[in-house]
DSSP file (Angstrom, degrees, kcal/mol; ACC not computed):
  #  RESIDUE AA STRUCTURE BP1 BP2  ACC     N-H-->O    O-->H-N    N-H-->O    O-->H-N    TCO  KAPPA ALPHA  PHI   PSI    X-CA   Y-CA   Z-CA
    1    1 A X              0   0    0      0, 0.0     2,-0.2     0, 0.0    52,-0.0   0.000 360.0 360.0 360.0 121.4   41.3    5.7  -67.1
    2    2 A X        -     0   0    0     50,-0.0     2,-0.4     1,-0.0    51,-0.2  -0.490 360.0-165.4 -61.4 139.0   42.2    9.1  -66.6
    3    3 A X        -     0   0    0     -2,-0.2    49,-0.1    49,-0.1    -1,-0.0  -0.796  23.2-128.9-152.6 103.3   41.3   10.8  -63.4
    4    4 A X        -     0   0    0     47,-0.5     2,-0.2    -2,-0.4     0, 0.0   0.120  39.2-167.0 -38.0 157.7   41.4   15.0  -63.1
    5    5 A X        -     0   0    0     45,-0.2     2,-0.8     2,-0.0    45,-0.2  -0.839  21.6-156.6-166.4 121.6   43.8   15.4  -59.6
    6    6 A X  E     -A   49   0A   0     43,-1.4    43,-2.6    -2,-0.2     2,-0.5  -0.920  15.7-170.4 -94.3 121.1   44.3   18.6  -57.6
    7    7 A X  E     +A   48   0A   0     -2,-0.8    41,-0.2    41,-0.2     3,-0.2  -0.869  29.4 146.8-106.9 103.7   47.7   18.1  -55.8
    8    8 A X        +     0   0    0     39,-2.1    40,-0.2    -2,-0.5    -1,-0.1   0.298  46.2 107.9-103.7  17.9   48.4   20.9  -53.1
    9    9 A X  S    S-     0   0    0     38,-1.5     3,-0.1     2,-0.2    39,-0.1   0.430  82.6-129.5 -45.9 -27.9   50.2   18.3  -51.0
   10   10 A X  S    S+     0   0    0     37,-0.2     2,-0.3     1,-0.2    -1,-0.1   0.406  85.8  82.4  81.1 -13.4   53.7   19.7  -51.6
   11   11 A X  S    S-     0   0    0      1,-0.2    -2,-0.2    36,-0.1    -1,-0.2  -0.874  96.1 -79.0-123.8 172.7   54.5   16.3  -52.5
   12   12 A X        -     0   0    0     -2,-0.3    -1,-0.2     1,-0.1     3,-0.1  -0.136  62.4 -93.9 -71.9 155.3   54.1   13.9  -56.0
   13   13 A X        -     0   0    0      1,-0.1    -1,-0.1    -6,-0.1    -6,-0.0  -0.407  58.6 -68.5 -82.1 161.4   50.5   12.6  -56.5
   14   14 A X        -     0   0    0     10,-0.1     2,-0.3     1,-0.1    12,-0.1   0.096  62.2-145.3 -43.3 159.4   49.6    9.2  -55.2
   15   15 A X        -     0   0    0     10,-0.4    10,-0.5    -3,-0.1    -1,-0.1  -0.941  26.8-121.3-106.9 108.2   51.1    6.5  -56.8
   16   16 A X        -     0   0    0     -2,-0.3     8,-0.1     1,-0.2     3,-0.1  -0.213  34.1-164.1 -56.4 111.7   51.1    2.5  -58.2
   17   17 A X  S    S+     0   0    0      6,-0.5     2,-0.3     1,-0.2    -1,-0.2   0.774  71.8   5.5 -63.7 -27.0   54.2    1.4  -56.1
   18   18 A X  S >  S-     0   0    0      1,-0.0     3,-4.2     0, 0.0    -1,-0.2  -0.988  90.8 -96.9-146.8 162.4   54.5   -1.7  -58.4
   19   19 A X  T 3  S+     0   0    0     -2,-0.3    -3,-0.1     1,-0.2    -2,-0.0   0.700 118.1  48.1 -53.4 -17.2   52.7   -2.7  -61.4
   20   20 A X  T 3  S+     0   0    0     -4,-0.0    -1,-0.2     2,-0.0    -4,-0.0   0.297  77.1 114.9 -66.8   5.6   50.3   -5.0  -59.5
   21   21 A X    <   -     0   0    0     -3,-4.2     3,-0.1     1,-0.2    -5,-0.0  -0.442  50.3-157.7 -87.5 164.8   49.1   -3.0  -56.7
   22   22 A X  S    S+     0   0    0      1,-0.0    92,-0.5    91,-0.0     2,-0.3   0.394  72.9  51.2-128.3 -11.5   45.5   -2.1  -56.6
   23   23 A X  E     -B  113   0B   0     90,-0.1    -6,-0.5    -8,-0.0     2,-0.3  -0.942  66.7-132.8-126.2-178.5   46.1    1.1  -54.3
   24   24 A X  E     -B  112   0B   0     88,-1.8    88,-3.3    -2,-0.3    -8,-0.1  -0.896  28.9-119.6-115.4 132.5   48.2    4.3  -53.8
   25   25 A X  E     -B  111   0B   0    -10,-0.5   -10,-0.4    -2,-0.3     2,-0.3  -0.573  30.4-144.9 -72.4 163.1   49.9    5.2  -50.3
   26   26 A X  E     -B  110   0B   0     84,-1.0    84,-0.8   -12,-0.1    83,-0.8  -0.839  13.5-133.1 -12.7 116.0   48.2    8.7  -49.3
   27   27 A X  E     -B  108   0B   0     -2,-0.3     2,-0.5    81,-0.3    81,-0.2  -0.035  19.6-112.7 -67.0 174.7   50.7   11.1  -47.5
   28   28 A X  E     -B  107   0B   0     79,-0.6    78,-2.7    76,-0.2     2,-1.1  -0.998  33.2-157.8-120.3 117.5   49.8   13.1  -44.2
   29   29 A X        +     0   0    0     16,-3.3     2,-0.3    -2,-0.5    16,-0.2  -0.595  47.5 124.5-107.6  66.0   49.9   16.6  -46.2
   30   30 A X        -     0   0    0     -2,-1.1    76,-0.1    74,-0.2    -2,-0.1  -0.888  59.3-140.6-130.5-178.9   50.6   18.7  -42.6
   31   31 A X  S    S+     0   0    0     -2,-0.3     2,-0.2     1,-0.1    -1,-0.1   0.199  85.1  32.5-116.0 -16.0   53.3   21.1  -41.4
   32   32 A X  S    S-     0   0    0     72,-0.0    -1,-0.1     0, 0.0     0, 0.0  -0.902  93.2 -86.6-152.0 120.2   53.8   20.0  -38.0
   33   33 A X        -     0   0    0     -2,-0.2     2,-0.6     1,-0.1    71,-0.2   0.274  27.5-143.0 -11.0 132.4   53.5   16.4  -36.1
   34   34 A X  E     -E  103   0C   0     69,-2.0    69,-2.1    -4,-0.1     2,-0.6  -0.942   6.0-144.9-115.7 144.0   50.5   14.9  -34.7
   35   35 A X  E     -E  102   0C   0     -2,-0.6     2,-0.6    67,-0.2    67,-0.2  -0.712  10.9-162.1 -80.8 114.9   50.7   13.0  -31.6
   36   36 A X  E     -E  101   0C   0     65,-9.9    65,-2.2    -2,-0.6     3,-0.2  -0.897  19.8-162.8-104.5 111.1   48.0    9.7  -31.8
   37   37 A X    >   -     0   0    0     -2,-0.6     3,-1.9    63,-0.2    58,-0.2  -0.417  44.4 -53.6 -78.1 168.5   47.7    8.6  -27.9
   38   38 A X  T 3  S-     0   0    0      1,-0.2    58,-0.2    60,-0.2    -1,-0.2   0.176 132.0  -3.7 -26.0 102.6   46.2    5.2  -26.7
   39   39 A X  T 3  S+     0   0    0     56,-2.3     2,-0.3    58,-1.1    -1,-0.2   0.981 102.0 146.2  66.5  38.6   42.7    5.1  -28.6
   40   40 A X    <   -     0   0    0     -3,-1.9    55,-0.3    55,-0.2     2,-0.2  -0.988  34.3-151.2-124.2 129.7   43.1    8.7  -30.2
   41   41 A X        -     0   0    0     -2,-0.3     2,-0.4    53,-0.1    53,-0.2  -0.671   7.7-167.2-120.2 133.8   41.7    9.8  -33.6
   42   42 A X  E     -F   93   0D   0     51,-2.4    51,-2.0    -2,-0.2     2,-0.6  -0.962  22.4-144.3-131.1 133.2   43.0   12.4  -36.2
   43   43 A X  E     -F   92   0D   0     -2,-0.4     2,-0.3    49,-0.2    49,-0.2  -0.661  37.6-163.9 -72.4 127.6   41.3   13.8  -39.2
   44   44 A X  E     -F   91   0D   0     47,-8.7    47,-1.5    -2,-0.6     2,-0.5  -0.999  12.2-138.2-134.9 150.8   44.7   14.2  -41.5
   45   45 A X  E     -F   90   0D   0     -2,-0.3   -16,-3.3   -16,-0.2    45,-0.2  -0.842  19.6-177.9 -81.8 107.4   44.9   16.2  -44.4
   46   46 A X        -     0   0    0     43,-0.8    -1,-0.2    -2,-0.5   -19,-0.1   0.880  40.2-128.7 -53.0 -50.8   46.8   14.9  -47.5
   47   47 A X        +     0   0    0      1,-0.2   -39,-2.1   -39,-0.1   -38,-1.5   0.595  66.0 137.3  61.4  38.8   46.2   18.3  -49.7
   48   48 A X  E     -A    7   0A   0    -41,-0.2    41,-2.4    41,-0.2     2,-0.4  -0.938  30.0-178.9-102.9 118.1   44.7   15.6  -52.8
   49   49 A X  E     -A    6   0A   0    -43,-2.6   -43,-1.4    -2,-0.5     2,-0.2  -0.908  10.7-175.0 -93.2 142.7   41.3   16.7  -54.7
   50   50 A X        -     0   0    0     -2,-0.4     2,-0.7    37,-0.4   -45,-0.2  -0.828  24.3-153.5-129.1 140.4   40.0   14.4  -57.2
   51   51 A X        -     0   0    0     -2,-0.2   -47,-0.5    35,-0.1     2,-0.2  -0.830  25.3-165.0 -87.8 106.3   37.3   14.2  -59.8
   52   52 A X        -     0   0    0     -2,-0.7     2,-0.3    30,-0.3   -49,-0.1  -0.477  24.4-101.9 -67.1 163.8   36.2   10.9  -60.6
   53   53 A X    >   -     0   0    0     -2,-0.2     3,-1.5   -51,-0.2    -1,-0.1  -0.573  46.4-100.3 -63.2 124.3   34.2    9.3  -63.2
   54   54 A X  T 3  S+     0   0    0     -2,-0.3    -1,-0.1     1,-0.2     3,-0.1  -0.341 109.5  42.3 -41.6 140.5   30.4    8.5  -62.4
   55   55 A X  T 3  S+     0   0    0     62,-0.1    62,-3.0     1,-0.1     2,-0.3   0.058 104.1  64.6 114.2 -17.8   30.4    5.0  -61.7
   56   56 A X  E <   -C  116   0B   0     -3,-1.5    60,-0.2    60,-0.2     2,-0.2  -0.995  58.2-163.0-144.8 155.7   33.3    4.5  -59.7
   57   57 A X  E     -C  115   0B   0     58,-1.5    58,-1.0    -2,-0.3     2,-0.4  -0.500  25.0-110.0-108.5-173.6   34.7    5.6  -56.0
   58   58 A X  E     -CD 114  81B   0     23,-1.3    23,-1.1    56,-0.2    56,-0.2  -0.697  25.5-161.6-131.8  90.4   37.4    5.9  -54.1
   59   59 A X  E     -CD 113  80B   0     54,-0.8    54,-2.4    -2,-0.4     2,-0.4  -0.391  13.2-146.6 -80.5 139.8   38.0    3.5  -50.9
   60   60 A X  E     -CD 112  79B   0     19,-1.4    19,-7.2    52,-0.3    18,-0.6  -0.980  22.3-174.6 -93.9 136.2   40.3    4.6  -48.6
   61   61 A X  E     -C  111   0B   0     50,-2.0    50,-1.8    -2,-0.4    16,-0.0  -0.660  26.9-104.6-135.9 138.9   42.4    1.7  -46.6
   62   62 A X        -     0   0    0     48,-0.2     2,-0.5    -2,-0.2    -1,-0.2  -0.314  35.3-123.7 -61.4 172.0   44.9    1.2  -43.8
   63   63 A X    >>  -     0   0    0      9,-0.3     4,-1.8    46,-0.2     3,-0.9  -0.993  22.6-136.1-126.2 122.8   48.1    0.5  -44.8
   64   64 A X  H 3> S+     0   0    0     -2,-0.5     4,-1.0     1,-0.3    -1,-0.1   0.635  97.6  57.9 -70.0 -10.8   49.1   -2.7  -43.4
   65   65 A X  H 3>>S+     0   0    0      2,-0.1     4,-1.9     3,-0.1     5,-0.7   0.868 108.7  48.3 -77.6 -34.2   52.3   -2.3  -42.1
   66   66 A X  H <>5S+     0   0    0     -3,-0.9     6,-1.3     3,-0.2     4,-0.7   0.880 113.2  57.2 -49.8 -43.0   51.0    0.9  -39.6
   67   67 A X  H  X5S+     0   0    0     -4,-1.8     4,-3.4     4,-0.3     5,-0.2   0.846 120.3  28.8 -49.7-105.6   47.9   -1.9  -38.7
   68   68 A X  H  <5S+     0   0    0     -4,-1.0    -1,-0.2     1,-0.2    -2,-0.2   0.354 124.8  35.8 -66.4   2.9   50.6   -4.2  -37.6
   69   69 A X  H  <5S+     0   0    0     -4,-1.9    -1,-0.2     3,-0.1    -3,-0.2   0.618 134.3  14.8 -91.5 -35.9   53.5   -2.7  -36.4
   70   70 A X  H  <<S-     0   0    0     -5,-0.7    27,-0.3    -4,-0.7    -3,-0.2   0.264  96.8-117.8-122.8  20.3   52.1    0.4  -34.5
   71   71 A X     <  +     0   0    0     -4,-3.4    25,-2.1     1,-0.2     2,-0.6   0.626  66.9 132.4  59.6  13.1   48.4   -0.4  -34.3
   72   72 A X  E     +G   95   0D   0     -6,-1.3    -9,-0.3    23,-0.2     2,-0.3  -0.814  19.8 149.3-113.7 139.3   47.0    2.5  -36.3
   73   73 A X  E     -G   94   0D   0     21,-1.4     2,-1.8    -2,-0.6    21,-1.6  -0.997  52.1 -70.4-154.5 166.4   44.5    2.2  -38.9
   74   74 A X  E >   -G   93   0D   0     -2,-0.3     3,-2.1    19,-0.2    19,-0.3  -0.339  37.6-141.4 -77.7 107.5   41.8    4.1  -40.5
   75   75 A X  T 3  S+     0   0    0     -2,-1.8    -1,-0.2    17,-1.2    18,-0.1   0.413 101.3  31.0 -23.0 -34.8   38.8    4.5  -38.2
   76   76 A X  T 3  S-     0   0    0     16,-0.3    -1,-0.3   -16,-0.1   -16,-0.1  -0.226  96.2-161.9-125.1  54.5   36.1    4.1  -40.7
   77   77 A X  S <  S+     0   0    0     -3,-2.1   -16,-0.1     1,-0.2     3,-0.1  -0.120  76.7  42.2 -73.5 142.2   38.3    1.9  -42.6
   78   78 A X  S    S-     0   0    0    -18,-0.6     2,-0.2     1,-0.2    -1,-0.2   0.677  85.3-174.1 -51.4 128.4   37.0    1.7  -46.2
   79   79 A X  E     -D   60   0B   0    -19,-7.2   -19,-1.4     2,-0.0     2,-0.5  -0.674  17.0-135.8 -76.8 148.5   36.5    5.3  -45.8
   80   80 A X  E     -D   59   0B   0     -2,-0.2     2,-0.6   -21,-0.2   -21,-0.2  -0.964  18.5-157.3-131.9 129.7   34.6    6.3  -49.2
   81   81 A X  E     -D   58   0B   0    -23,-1.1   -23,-1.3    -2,-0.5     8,-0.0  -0.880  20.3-141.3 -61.2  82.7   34.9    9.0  -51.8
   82   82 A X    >   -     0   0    0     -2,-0.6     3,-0.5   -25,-0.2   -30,-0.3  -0.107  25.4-114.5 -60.2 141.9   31.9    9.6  -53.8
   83   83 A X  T 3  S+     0   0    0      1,-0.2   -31,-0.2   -32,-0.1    -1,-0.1   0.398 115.4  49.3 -58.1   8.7   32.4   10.4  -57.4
   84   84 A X  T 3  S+     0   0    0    -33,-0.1     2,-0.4   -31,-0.1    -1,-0.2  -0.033  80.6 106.7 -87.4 -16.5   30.9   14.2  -56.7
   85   85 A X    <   +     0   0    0     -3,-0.5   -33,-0.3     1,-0.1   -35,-0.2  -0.712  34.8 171.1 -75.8 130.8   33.0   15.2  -53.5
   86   86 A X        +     0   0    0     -2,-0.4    -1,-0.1   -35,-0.1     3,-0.1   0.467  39.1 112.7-116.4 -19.7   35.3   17.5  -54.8
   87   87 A X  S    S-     0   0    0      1,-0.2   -37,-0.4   -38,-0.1     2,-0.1   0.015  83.5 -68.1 -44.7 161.0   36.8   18.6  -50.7
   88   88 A X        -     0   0    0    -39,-0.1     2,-1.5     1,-0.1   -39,-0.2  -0.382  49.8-107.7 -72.4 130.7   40.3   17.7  -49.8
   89   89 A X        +     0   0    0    -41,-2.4   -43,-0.8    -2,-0.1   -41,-0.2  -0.551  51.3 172.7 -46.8  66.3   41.1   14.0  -49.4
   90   90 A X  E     -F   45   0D   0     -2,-1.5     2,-0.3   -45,-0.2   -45,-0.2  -0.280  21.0-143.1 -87.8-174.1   41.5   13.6  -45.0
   91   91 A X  E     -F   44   0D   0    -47,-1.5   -47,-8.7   -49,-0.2     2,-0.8  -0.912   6.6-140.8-170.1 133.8   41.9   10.3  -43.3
   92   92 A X  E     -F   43   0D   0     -2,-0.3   -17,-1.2   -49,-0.2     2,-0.3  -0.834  27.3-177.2-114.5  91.3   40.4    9.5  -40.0
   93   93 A X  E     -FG  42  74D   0    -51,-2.0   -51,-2.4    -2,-0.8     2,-0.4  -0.788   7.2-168.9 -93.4 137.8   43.2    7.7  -38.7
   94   94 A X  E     - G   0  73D   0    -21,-1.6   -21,-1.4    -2,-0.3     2,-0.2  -0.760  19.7-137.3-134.6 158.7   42.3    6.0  -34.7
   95   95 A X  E     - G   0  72D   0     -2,-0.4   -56,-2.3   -55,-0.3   -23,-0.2  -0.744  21.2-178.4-114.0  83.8   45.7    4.4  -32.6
   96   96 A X        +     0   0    0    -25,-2.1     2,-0.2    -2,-0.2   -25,-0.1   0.519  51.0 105.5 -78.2  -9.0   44.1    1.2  -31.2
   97   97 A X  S    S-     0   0    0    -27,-0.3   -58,-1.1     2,-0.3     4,-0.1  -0.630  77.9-130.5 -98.9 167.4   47.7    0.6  -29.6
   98   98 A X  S    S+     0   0    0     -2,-0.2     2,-0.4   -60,-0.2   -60,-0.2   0.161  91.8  72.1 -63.9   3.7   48.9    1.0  -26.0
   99   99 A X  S    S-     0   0    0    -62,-0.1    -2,-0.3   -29,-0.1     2,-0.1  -0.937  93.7-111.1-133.5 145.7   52.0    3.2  -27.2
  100  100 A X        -     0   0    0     -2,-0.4     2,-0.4   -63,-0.1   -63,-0.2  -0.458  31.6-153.2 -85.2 175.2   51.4    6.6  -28.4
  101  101 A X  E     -E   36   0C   0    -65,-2.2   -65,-9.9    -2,-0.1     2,-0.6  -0.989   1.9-150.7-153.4 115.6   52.1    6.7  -32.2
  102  102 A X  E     -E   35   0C   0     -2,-0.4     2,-0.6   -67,-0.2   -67,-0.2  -0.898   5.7-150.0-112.6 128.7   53.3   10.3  -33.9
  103  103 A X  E     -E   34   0C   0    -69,-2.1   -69,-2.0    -2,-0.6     2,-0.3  -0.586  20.7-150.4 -73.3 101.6   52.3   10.8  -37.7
  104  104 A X    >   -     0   0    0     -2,-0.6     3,-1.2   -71,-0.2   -76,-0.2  -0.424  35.0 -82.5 -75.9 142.0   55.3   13.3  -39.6
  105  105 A X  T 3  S+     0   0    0     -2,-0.3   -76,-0.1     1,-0.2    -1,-0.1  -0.311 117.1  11.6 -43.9 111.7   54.7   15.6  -42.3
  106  106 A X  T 3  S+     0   0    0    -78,-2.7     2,-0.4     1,-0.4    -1,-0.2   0.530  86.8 133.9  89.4  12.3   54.9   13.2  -45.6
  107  107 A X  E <   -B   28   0B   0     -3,-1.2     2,-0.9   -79,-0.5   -79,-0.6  -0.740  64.3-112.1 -92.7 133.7   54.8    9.9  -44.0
  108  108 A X  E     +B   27   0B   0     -2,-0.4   -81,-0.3   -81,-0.2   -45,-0.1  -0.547  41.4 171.7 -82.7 105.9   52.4    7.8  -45.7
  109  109 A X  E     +     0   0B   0     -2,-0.9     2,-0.3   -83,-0.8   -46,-0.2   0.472  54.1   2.3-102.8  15.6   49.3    6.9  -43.7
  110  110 A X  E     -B   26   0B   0    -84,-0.8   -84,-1.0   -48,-0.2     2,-0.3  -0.932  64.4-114.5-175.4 143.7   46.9    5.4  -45.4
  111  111 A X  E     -BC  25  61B   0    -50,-1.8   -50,-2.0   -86,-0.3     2,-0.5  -0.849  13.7-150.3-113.7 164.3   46.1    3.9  -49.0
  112  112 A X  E     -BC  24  60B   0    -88,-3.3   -88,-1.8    -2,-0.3     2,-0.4  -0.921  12.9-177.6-127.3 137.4   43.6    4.7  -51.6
  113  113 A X  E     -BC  23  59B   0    -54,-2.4   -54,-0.8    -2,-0.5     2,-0.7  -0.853  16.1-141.5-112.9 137.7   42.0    2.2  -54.1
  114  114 A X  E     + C   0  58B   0    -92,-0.5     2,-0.2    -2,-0.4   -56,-0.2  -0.834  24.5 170.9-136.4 146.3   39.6    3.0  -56.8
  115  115 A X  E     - C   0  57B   0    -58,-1.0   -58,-1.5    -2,-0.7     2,-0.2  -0.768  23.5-123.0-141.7 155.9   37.2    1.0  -57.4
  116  116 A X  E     - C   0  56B   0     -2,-0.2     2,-0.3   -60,-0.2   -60,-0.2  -0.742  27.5-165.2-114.8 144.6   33.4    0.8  -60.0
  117  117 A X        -     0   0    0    -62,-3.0     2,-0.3    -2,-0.2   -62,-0.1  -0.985  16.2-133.9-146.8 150.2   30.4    0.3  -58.9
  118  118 A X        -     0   0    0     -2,-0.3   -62,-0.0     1,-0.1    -2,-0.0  -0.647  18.9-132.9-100.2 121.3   27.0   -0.5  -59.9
  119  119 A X        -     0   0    0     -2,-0.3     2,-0.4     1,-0.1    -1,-0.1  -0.117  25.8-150.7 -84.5-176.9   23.5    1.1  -58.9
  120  120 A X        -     0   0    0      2,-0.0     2,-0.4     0, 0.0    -1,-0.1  -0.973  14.4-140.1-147.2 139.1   21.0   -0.8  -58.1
  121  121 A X        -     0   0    0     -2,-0.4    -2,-0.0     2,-0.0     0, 0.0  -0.917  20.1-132.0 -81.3 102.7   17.4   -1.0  -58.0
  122  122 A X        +     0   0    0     -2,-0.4     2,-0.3     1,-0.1    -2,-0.0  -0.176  21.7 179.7 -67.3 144.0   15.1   -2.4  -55.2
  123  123 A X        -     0   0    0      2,-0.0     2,-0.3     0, 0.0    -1,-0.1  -0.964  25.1-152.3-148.1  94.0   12.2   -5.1  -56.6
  124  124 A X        +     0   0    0     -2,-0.3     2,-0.2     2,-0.0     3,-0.0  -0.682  25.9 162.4 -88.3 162.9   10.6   -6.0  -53.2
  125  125 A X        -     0   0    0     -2,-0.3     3,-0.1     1,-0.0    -2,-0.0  -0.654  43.1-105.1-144.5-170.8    9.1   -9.2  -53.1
  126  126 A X  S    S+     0   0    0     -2,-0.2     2,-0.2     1,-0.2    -2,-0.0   0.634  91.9  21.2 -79.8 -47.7    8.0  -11.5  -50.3
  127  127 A X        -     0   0    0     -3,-0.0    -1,-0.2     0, 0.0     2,-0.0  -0.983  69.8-127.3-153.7 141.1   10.3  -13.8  -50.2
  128  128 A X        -     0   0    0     -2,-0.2     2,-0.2     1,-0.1    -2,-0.0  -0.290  36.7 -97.7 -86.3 156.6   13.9  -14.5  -51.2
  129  129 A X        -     0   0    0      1,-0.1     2,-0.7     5,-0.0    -1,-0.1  -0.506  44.2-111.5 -91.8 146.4   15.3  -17.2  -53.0
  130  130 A X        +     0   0    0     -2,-0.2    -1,-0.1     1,-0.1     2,-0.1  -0.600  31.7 178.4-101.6 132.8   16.9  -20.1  -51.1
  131  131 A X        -     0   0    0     -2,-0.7    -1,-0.1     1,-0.0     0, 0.0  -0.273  44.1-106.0 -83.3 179.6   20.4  -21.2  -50.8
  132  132 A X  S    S+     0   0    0     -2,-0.1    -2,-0.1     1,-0.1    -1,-0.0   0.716 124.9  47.1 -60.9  -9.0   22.4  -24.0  -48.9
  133  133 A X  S    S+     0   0    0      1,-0.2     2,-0.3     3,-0.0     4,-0.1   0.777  84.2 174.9-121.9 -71.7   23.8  -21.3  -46.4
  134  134 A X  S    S-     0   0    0      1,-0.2     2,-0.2     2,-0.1    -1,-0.2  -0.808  74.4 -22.9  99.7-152.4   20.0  -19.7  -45.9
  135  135 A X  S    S+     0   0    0     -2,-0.3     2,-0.6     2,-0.0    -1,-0.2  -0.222 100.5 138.5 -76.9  35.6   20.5  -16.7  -42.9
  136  136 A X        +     0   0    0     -2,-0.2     2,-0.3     5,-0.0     4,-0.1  -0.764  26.0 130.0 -27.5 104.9   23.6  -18.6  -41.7
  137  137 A X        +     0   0    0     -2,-0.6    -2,-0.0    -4,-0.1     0, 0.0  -0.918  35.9  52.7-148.7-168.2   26.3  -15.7  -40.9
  138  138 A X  S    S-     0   0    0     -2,-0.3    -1,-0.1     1,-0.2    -2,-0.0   0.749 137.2 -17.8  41.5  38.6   28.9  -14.3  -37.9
  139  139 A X  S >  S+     0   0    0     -3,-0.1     3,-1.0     3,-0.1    -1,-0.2   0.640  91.5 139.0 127.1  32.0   30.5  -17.8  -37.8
  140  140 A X  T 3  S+     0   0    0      1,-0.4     2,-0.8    -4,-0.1     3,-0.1   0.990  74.8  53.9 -52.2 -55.5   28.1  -20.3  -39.4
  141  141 A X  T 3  S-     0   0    0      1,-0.2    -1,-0.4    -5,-0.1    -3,-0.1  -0.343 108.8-120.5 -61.9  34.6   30.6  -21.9  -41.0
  142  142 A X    <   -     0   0    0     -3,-1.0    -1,-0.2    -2,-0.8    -3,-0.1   0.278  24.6 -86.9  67.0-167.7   32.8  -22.7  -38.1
  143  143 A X              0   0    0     -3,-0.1    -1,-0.1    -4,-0.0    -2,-0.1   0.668 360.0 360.0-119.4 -47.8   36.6  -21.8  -37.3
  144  144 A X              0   0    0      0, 0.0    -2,-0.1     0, 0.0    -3,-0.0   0.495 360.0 360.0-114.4 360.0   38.2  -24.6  -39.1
C-alpha cells in the first residue's frame, strides 16, 4: 500500500527496521532539547504529514525500550491518526519515572503502526447473546 508522506523532519521518513516489524520509530523533529521531569508531559513534533487511505489509521505507540529503561511512554498511548488529519504528526510523550529524562533532536521517541479498520453499525436489541465468560472482566479469570 502506498501512503502520500510529507517529510519536513530534516530527517529520512519513518521506517520498517526489519522485514517483520509492524511499526516505524517516529523521530523528535525539534531544534533544541526538551527536559521531561518526574510526571511531566510534552507535545513533540516529528515534522511527518500523512495521507491515509479511508479505512485504515495510524496508532501511535511507545517504544519499549524508552517504557523500560527511562520510564517514558506515550500518554495517550495508542494515540490515533484518523485517515482525514492532514496536521503534523506530535507525540504526547508523559515521564512516569523518578529521574528527569531529556528527549534530543532526532532521537526516536515513539512508534507508528498502521493499521485497517472496519465501521460499524449499531442494531440495538434487548438483550445480548450469552457466552461462558458472560460480564466477567478486570481479573475474572484469575492471575494464574
Amino acid at each position: 500500500m502506498k501512503v502520500k508522506i510529507v517529510n519536513k523532519s530534516g530527517f529520512p521518513a519513518p521506517f520498517y527496521a526489519t522485514e517483520l516489524s509492524a511499526g516505524m520509530d517516529l523521530k523528535a523533529a525539534i531544534e533544541e532539547p526538551i527536559e521531561l521531569g518526574e510526571l511531566c508531559r510534552a507535545m513533540v513534533p516529528t515534522g511527518i504529514y500523512i495521507e491515509l487511505p479511508a479505512g485504515y489509521e495510524a496508532q501511535v505507540r511507545p517504544r519499549s525500550g524508552l517504557a523500560a529503561k527511562h520510564g517514558v511512554t506515550v500518554c495517550n498511548s495508542p494515540g490515533t491518526i484518523d485517515a482525514d488529519y492532514r496536521g503534523e504528526i506530535k507525540v504526547i510523550l508523559v515521564n512516569v519515572s523518578k529521574e528527569k529524562f531529556v528527549i534530543n533532536p532526532g532521537e526516536r521517541i515513539a512508534q507508528m503502526v498502521i493499521a485497517k479498520y472496519e465501521k460499524i453499525e449499531w442494531e440495538e436489541v434487548e438483550v445480548l447473546g450469552e457466552t461462558e465468560r458472560g460480564a466477567g472482566g478486570f481479573g475474572s479469570t484469575g492471575v494464574k
